[in-house]
N, C-alpha and C positions, 0 to 999 in steps of 0.2 A: 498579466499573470506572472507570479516570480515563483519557480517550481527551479530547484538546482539539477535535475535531470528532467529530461523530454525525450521522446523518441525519438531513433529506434534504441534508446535504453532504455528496457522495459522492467515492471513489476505494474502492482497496484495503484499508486500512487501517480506513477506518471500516464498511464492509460486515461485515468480519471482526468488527469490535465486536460490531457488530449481530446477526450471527449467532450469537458466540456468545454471546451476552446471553440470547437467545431459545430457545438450544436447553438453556444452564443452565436458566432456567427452566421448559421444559420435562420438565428430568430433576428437579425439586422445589427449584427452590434460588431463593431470593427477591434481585434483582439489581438496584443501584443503577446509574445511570449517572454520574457527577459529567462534565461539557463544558465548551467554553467556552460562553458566552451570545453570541448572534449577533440581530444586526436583525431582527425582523419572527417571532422564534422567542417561543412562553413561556415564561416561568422555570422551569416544570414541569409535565411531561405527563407520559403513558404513549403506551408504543411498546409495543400489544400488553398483556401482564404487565409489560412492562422499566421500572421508573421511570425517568425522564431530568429531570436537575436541572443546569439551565443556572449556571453559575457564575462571575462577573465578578473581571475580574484588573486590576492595573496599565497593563501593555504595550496593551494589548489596545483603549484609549484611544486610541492616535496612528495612526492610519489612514496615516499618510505610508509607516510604516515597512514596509506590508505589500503585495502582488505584485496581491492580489485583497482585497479590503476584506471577503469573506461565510469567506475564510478566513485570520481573524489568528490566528494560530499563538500555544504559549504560548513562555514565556524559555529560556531555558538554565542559565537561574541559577531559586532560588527564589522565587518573588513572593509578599511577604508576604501579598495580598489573597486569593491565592486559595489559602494556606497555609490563611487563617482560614476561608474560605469550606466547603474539601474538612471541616477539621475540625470545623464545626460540621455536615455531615451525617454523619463518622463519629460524633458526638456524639448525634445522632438517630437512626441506624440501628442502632450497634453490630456493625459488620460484623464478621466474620470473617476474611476476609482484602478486603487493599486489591490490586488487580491493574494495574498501570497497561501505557501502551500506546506512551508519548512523552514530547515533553519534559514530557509537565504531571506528569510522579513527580518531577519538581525540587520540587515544592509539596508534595508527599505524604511526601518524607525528613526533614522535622522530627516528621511526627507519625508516621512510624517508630519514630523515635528518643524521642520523649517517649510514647506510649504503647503501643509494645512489638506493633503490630499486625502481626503478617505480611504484607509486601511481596512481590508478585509483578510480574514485569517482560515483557513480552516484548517484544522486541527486532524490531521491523520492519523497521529500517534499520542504520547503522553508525555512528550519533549518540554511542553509547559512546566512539567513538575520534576522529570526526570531525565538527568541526562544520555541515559542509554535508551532512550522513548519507550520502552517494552513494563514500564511497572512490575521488572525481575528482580529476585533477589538470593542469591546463594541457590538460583536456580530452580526457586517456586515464585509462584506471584506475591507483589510487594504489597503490604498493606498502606503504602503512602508513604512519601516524602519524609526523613528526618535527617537532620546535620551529619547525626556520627553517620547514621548507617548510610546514608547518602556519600558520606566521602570515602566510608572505606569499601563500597559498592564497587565507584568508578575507579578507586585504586585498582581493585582486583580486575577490573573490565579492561581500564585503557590505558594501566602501569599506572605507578608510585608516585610518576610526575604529572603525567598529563592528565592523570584520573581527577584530581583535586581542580587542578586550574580549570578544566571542562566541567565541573561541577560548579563553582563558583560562580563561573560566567553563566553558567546557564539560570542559576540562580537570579542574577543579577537581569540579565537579558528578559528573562520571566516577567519580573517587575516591571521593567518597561514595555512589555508587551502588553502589560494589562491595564499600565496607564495611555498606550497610545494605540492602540488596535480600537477601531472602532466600532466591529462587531467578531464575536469567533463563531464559527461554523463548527460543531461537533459532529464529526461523521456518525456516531452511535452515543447511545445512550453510557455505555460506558465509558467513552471519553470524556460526555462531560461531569459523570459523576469522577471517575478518577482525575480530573484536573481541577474538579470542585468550580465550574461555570455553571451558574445560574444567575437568574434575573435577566431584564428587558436585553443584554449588549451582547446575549449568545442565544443558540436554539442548534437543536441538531437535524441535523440534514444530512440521507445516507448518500454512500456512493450509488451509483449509478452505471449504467450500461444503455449503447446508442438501441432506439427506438427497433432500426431494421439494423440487421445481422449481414452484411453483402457478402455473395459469393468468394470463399478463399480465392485467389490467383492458385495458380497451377502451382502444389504444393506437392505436387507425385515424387520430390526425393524425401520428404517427409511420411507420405503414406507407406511407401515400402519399409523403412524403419518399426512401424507401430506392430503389434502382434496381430496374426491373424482371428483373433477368439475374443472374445467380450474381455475387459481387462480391467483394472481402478488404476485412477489416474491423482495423481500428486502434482501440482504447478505449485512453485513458489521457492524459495531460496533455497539452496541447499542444506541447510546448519541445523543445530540444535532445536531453535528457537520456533521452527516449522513445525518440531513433534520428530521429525525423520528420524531421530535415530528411535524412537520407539516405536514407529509402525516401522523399520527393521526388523526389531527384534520380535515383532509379531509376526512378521511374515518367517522368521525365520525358524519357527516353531511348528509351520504346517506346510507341506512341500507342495501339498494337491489343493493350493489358493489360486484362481484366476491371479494372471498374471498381473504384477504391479509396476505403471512405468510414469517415472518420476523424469519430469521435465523440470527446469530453471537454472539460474544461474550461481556462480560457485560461488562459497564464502572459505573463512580461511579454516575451517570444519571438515567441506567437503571430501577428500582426500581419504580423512580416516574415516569417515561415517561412508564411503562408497567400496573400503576394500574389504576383498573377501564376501560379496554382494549373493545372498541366494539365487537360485538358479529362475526362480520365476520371478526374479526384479532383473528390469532394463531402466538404464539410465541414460539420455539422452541428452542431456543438457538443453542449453538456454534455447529456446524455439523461438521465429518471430510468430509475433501473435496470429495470425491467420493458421500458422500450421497447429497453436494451440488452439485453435478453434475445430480444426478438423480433427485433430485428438479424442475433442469431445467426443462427436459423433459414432466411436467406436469403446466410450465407456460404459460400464456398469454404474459407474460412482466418482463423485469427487471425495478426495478426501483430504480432511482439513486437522491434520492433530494436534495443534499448538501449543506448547507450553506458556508461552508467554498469551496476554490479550492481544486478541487482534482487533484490530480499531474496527474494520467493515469491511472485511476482505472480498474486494471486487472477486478474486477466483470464484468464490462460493455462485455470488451472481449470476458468474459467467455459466457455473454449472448448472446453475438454475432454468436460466434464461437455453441450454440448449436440451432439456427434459430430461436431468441427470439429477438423482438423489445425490444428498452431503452429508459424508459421515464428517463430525466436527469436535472439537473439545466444548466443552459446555464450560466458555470462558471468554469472556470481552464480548465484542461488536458480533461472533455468532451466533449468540444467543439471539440477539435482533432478525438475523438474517433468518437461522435453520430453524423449522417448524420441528421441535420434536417427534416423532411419529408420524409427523405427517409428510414433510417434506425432505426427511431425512430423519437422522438416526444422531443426537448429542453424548457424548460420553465424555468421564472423568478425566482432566488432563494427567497427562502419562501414566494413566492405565491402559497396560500392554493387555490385559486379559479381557476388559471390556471394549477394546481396540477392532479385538481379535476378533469376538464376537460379533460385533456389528458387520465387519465384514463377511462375516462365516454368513449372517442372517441374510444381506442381502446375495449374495452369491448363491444361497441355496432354491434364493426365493422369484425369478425370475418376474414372477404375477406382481409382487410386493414393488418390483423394484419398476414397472411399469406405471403403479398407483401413484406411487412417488414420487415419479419424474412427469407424469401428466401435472400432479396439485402444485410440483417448483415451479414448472415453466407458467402456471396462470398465475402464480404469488410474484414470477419477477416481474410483473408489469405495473407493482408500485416502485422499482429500482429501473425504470427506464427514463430515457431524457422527457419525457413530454410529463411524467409525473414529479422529475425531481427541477431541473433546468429552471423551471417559473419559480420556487422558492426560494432560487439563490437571488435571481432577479428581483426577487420584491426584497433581498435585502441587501441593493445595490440603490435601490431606487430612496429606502429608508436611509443610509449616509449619506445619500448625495445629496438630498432633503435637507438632513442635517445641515450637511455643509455649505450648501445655498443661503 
């Protein structure tokens, strides 16, 4: 597996790692982790059976260049250090296939290419075509890739300078992703129509969440935090791009809303989008995942209000899977997930007023919101490991075919 963050730094993405790291191994299959290296982590541990081998890159050195300093992302381009790095544990392992998850398969396409290993990709985001992965543009959704609007996108995104060069390379990295990826994994339907994968060398496969749910550990300094009264619950980064500052400004329009309390970790947004917070929002930052599991247990709702598409937002699942409706933008990878009416509640992204609505509906509706979390939680058990886990497998089993 080549994922540049693994736990315990958490979102969607690395969860999904982790999960399926763990349920590989549980179906007999011995599972490398290659990461970046992060402060205060070992170079090498086990998670469980998962080996996890921390691996030091270039980039990864300038702290300036990054949002949160515990998550430096990798390049866009190749970085030769941790070309050599991945290849001295395919060196020691002798893997089978190499599976990556982000940008760190930039590292892993020369030793595609020099040792003939089967590449597997899956596709979380829309990094293939875009270099901010989110298909945003001047703060709506992008109708697709083009030169100009593309370079003066990531100007405005990542500065004058770095905007263009991260543009280029991704461009260019793109290209050879698609000539040496041996197959790509689209988490949702909209990733592979917005990265335009079709034909036999992709298929999409959603995220997932593990089969059984184990008891939180003793998370009692996290339960006393939570509100005493039914509440909607928000997981996921704190920024723009999450919806947060528009389901702010809904909640900040009605004072007598069950209370709203937003869990995750900070982006360089949070700051201003959490001052001056209504009196029925709690903000509690980044949770480990068990105490956001206990979270659930005392929700009304997830809610999901994203501007940007979200590829196959594991949270949604997660709400699913603990008998909790999802209020969602009716955009990307949740249309896949949320049943309309039936499993929650879709609405226009950043619309504050049909936002507001949804919530007002479910909070009024106590009976509705029972129906609703009984019909999620039997709809997540096409998003658990025993329904998704065997199809990554058969297209592990299909490169390695290949490449025999």
């Amino acid at each position: 597996m080549l994922a540049q963050w693994y736990p315990p730094i958490l979102g969607g993405e690395e969860l999904h790692v982790a999960n399926l790291s763990k349920a590989l191994v549980a179906r007999g299959h011995e599972v490398i982790v290659a990461t970046l290296e992060q402060q205060g982590l070992p170079a090498e541990e086990f998670d469980g059976d998962v080996r996890v081998v921390r691996v030091a890159g270039g980039l990864q050195r300038f702290e300036a260049l990054f949002a949160d300093s515990a998550r430096r992302s990798a390049a866009p381009i190749p970085d030769p250090l941790l070309t050599i790095a991945i290849n001295r544990i395919v060196s020691r392992f002798h893997p089978d296939v190499m599976h990556a998850h982000n940008w760190l398969v930039h590292a892993a396409l020369p030793i595609r290419a020099a040792r003939g290993i089967p590449l597997v990709q899956t596709l979380h985001d829309f990094s293939l075509v875009c270099a901010q992965k989110v298909l945003l543009r001047n703060g709506r959704a992008c109708s697709g890739p083009g030169p100009i609007k593309c370079l003066t996108c990531t100007a405005d995104h990542y500065g004058a300078i770095k905007g263009p060069i991260t543009t280029v390379a991704n461009w260019a990295d793109g290209l050879a992703q698609r000539r040496l990826v041996d197959r790509f994994i689209a988490v949702s339907r909209a990733v592979a129509d917005g990265t335009g994968l079709t034909g036999e060398r992709s298929e999409v496969v959603p995220n997932f969440v593990p089969d059984e749910t184990p008891p939180p550990p003793d998370v009692g300094m996290y339960q006393s935090q939570l509100p005493s009264v039914p509440y909607f619950l928000f997981v996921g980064a704190l920024g723009r791009l999450k919806g947060l500052e528009v389901l702010l400004r809904a909640y900040q329009t009605d004072g007598s809303l069950p209370p709203l309390v937003l869990i995750g970790y900070r982006t360089r947004e949070t700051d201003e989008l959490l001052r001056d917070l209504p009196a029925n929002v709690i903000a509690l930052g980044q949770w480990p995942h068990p105490a956001v599991q206990l979270a659930w247990t005392g929700a009304i709702a997830g809610l999901l209000p994203s501007i940007c598409q979200e590829a196959c937002p594991t949270v949604a699942i997660e709400a699913m899977r603990a008998g909790r409706p999802v209020i969602a933008s009716r955009l990307g990878g949740s249309i896949d997930l949320v049943e309309d009416g039936g499993t929650g509640i879709l609405v226009p992204p950043e619309d504050r007023v049909a936002l507001l609505g949804a919530v007002r509906e479910l909070a009024d509706q106590p009976g509705l919101v029972a129906t609703m979390g009984a019909r999620a939680r039997e709809r997540s058990a096409r998003y658990t490991a025993s329904a998704v886990v065997p199809r990554i497998e058969a297209v592990y089993r299909a490169v390695t075919a290949g490449a025999r």
